[in-house]
C-alpha positions as CSV (number, residue, x, y, z in Angstrom):
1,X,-46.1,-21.2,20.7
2,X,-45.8,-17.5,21.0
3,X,-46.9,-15.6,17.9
4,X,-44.2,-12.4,18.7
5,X,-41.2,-12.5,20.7
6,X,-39.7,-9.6,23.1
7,X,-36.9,-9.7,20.3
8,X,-36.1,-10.1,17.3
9,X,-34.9,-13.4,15.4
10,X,-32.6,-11.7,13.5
11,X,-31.0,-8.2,13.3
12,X,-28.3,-6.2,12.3
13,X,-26.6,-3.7,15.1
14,X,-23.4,-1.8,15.3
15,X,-20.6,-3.8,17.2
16,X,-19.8,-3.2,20.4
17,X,-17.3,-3.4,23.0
18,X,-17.4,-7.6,23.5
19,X,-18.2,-8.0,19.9
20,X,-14.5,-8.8,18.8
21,X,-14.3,-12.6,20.5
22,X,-17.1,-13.2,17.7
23,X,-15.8,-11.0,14.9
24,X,-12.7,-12.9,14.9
25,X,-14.2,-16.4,15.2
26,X,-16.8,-15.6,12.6
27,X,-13.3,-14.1,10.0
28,X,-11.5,-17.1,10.8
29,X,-14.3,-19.5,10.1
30,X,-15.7,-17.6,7.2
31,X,-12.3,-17.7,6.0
32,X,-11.0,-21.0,6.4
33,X,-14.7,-22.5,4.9
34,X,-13.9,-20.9,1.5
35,X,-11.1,-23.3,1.1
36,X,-9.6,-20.1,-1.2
37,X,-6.9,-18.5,1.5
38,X,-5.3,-21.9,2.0
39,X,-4.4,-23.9,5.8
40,X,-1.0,-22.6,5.4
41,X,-2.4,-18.6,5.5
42,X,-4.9,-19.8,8.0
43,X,-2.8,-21.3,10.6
44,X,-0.2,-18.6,9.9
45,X,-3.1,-16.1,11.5
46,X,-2.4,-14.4,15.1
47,X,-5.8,-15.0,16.2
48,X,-5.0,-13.1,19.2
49,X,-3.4,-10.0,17.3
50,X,-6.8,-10.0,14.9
51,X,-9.1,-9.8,18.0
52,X,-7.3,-6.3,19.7
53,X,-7.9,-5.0,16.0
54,X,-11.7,-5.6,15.5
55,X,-11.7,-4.2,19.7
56,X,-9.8,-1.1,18.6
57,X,-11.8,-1.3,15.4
58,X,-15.3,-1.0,17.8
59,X,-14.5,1.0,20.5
60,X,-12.3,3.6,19.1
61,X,-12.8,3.7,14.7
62,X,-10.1,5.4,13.4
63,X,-11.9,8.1,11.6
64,X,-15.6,9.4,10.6
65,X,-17.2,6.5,8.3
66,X,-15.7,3.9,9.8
67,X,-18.1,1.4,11.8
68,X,-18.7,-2.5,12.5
69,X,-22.2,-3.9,12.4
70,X,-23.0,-7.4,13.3
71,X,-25.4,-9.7,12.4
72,X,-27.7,-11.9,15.1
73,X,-29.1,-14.8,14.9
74,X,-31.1,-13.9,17.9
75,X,-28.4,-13.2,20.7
76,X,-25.7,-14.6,18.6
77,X,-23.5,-12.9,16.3
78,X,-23.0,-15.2,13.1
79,X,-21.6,-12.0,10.7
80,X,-20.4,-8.7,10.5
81,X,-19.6,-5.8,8.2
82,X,-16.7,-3.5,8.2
83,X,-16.8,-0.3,6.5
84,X,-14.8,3.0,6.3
85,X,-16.3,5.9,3.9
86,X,-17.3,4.6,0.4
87,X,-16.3,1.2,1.3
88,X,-16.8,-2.9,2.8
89,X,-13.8,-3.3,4.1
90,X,-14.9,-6.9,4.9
91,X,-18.2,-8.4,5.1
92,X,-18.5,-12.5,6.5
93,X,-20.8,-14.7,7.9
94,X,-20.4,-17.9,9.6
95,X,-20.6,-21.2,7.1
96,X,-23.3,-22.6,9.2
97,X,-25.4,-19.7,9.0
98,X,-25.0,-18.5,5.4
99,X,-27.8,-18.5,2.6
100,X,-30.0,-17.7,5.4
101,X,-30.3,-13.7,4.5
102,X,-27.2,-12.4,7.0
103,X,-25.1,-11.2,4.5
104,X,-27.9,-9.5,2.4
105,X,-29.1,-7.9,5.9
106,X,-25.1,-6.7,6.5
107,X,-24.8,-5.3,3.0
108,X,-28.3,-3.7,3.3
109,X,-27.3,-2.0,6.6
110,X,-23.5,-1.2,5.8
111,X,-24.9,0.6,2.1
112,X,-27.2,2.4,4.4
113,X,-24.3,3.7,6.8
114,X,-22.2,4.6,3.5
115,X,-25.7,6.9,2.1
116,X,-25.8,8.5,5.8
117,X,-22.1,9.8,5.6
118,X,-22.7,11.0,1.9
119,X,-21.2,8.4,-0.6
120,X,-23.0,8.0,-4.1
121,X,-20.8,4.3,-4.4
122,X,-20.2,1.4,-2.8
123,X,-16.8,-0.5,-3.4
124,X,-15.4,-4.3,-2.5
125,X,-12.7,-6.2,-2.7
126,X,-12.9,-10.2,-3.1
127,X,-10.8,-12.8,-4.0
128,X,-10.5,-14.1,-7.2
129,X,-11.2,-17.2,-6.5
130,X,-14.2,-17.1,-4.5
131,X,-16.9,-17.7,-6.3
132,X,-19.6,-18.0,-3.7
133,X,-18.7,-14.3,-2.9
134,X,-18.4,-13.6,-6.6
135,X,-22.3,-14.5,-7.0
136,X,-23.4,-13.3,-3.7
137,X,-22.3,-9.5,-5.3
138,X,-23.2,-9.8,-8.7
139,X,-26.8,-11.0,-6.7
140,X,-26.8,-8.0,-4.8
141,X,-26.1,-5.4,-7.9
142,X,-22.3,-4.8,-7.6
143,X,-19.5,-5.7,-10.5
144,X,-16.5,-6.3,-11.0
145,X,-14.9,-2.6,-12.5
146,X,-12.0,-4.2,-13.6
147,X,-9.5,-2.9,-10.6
148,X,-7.1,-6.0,-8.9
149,X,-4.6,-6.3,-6.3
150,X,-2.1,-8.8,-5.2
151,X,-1.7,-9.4,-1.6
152,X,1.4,-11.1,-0.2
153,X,0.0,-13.5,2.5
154,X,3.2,-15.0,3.8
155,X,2.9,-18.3,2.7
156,X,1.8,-17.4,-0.5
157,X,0.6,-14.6,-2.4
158,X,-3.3,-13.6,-3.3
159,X,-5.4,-11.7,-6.3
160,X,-8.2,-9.6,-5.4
161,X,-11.1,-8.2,-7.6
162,X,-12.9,-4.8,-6.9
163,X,-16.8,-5.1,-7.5
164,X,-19.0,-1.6,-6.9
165,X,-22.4,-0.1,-7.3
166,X,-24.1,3.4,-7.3
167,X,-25.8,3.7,-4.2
């Protein structure tokens, strides 16, 4: 058994073009797992119509700030991070390959991006009742500031929490 490999086990790197397949399986997986969204929003999803986004998302962001990072489990992407100035967008990793430091490395890395284009804060949204994600953010320093939002889903409607953090 070799001691050091030519690369690393695991990693976080900005998407690229070819990321997006990934991206999408890894949202619709991450999001059907939490049980929280419902079948009815899941199978509602345009799978297709997600995928161009997170390829226009990568190749062509729609301002300064905004980025994609995935996370590898060696050559395979099992999480990513969205972010736009001051903010995760969205943050997920695979249910198979959670609780195995992704998502701390994709917070890490997307905090990092956010302190390089000059933000003193980091803001979230997550759904109210996803308590896994709850407890992943309070774990990584960020709180609920007492903002919500309602999102109309189609089948049925949604509440979101804000958590943030002083970077």
């Amino acid at each position: 058994m070799a001691l050091f490999r030519e690369t690393a086990d695991v990693s976080v790197r900005p998407a690229v073009a070819g990321d997006e397949s990934a991206v999408t399986d890894v949202q619709v997986s991450s999001w059907r797992a939490t049980g929280v969204l419902g079948e009815g929003v899941i199978q509602a999803l345009d799978v297709p119509a997600m995928r161009d986004r997170w390829a226009s998302a990568i190749t062509a962001p729609p301002g300064p700030g905004f980025a994609v990072l995935v996370a590898l489990d060696g050559p395979d992407v099992v999480g990513f991070a969205a972010v736009s100035p001051g903010q995760v967008l969205s943050l997920e990793v695979l249910p198979e390959a959670q609780r195995a430091g992704h998502g701390s490395r994709l917070l890490a890395a997307a905090v990092d991006r956010l302190r390089a284009d000059g933000s003193e804060t980091v803001t979230t949204w997550a759904l109210a009742d996803d308590t896994a994600r709850a407890a992943f953010l309070a774990a990584s320093g960020l709180g609920e500031d007492g903002r919500s939002r309602t999102l109309a889903t189609g089948p049925r409607e949604v509440v979101e929490h804000r958590w943030s953090a002083q970077i």
